[in-house]
C-alpha positions as CSV (number, residue, x, y, z in Angstrom):
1,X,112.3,108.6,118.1
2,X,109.7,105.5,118.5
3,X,107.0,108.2,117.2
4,X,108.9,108.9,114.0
5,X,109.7,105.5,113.3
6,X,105.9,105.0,113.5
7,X,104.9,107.6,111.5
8,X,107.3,107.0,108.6
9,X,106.1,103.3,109.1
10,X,102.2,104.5,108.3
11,X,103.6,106.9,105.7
12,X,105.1,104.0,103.5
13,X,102.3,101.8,104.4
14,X,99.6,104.3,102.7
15,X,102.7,105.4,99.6
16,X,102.4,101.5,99.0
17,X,98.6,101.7,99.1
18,X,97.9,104.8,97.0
19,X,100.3,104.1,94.5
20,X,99.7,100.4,93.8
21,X,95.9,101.1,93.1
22,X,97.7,103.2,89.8
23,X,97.9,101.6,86.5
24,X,99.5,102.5,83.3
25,X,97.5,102.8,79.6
26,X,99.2,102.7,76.8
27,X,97.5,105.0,74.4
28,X,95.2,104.0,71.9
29,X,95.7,100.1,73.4
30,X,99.1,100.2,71.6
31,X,100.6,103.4,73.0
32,X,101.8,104.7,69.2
33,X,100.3,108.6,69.1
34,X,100.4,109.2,65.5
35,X,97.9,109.7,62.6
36,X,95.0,107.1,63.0
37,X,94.0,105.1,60.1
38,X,90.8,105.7,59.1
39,X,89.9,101.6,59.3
40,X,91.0,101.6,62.7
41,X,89.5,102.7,66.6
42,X,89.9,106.5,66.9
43,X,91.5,107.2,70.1
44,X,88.2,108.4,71.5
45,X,86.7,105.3,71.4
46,X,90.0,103.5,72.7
47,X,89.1,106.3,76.2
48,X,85.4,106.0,75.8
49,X,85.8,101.9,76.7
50,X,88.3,102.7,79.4
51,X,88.2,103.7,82.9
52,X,91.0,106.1,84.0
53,X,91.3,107.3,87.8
54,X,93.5,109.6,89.4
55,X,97.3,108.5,89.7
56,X,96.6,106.7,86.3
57,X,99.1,107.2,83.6
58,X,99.1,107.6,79.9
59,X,101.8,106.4,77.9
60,X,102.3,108.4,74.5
61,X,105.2,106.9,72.4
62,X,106.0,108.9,69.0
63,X,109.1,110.1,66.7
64,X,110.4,113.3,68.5
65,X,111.6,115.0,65.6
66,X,107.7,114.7,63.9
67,X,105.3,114.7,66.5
68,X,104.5,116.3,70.2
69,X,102.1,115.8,72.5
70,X,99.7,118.9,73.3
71,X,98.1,118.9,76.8
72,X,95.1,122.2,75.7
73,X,91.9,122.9,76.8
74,X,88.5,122.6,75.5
75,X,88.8,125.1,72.7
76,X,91.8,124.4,71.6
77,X,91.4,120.7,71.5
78,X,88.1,121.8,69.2
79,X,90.1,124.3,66.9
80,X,93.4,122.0,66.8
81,X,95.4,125.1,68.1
82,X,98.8,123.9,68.8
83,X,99.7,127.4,69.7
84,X,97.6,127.4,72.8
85,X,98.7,124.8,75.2
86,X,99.3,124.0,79.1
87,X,101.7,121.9,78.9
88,X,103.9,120.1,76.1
89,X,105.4,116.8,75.4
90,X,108.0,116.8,72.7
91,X,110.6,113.6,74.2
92,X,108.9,110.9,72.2
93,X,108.3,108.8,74.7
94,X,105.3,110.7,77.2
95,X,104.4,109.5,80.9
96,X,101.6,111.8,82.0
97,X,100.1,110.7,85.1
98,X,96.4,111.9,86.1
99,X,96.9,113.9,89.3
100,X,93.1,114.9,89.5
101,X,89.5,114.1,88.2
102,X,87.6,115.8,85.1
103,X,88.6,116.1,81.3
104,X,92.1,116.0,79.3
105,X,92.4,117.2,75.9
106,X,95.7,116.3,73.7
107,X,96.3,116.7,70.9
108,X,99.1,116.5,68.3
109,X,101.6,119.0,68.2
110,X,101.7,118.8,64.6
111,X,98.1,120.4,63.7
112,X,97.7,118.5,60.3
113,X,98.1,115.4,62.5
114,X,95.2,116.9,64.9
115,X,93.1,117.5,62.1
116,X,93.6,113.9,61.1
117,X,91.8,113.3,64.5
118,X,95.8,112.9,66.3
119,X,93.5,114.1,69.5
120,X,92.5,112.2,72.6
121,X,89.9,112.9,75.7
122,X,90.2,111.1,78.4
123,X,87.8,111.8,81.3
124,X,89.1,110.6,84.8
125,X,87.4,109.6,87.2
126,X,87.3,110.1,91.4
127,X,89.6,107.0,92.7
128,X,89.1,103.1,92.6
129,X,87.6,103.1,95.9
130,X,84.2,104.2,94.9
131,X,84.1,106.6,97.3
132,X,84.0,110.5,96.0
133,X,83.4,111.9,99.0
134,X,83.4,112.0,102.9
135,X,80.4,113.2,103.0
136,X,76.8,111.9,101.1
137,X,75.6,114.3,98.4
138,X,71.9,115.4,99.0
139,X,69.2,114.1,97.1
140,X,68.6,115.8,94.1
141,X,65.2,116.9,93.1
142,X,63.1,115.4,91.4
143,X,62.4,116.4,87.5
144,X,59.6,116.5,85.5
145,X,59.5,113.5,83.0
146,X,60.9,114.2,79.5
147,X,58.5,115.0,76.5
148,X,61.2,113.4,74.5
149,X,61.9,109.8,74.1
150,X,65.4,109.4,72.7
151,X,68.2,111.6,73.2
152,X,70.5,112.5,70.3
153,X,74.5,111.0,70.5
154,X,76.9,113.5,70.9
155,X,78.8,115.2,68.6
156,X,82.2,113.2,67.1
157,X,85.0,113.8,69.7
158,X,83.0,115.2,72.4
159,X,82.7,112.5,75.6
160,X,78.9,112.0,76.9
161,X,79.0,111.7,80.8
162,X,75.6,109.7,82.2
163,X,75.3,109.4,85.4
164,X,75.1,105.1,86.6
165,X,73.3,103.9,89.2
166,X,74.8,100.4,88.5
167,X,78.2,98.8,90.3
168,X,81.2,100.2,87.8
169,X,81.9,97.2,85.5
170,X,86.5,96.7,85.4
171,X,87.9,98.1,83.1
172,X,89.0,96.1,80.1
173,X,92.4,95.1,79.4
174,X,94.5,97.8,77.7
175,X,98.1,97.5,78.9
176,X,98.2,98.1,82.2
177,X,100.8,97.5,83.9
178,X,99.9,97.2,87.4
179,X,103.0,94.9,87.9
180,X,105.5,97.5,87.4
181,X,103.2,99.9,89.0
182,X,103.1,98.0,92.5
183,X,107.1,97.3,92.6
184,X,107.9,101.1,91.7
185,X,105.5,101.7,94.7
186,X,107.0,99.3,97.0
187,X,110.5,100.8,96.4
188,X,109.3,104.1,96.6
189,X,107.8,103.0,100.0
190,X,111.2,101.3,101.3
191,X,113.2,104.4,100.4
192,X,110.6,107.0,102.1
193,X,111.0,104.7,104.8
194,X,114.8,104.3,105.0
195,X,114.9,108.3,104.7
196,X,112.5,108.7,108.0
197,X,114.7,106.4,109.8
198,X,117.5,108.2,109.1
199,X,116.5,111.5,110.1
């Protein structure tokens, strides 16, 4: 019985943990998914100046009865196919939390709103430790030097990963909510808890 106790102690103990390193983003800075004005950041940029990590969450708020939020891949993210998707949003008020690392596409579910640019990629990264791995990666060969000097910018909507051999910079302030975040995990904690004592 002492073991279990133990174990549902060090359970909550790394729920807590995990979870309160998680922070919440509200799209575009203001969390409103809907046309961009032209005047205004595109929602690219918004992702390209933030870092998201794994157990992050986007927050997408929109009218339900005119928009949707698309979760496609690569091509149809490109083509603004709203017929092709992997998951969809449609309850005007969207909590999708990052369960691994690599590229998102969304888009609108209305496709003249994609066109419009309505489309977002966010790449997320490993976790907050810094740590990707258990074990090191090897050294990579070295290359021969470039003949070119400059290279050219991506194309408009695509995300340009470089690798950085300096310390991550924090990320900026876009309405995170690590508040809220870190009492959700603290409850979630006590009730795991609660529920391994009982049993």
């Amino acid at each position: 019985m002492a073991t279990r106790r133990g174990s549902a102690f060090v359970l909550a103990i790394l729920l807590t943990l995990t979870i309160a390193a998680a922070s919440q983003f509200k799209v575009g800075g203001s969390g409103q998914w809907t046309s961009p004005n032209p005047n205004s950041m595109s929602y690219n940029d918004w992702a390209e100046r933030t870092r998201f990590q794994v157990g992050d969450t986007l927050l997408f708020s929109y009218p339900p009865d005119k928009d949707s939020v698309l979760l496609v891949d690569r091509n149809a993210y490109n083509s603004c196919d709203t017929s092709s998707f992997i998951d969809q949003f449609k309850d005007g008020s969207t909590a999708f939390t990052f369960a691994r690392s690599g590229p998102f596409y969304f888009i609108s579910g209305n496709k003249d709103n994609c066109k419009k640019d309505e489309k977002l990629i966010v790449m997320v990264m490993v976790g907050r430790n810094g740590r990707t791995s258990l074990i090191a990666p090897s050294p990579s060969p070295s290359l021969p030097p470039s003949t070119s000097t400059a290279s050219s910018p991506p194309p408009k909507g695509q995300i340009e990963v470089s690798p950085s051999t300096s310390p991550p910079s924090p990320p900026p302030p876009s309405g995170a909510s690590s508040q809220v975040v870190g009492f959700m995990s603290t409850l979630g904690a006590a009730i795991v808890a609660s529920l391994f004592y009982v049993l």
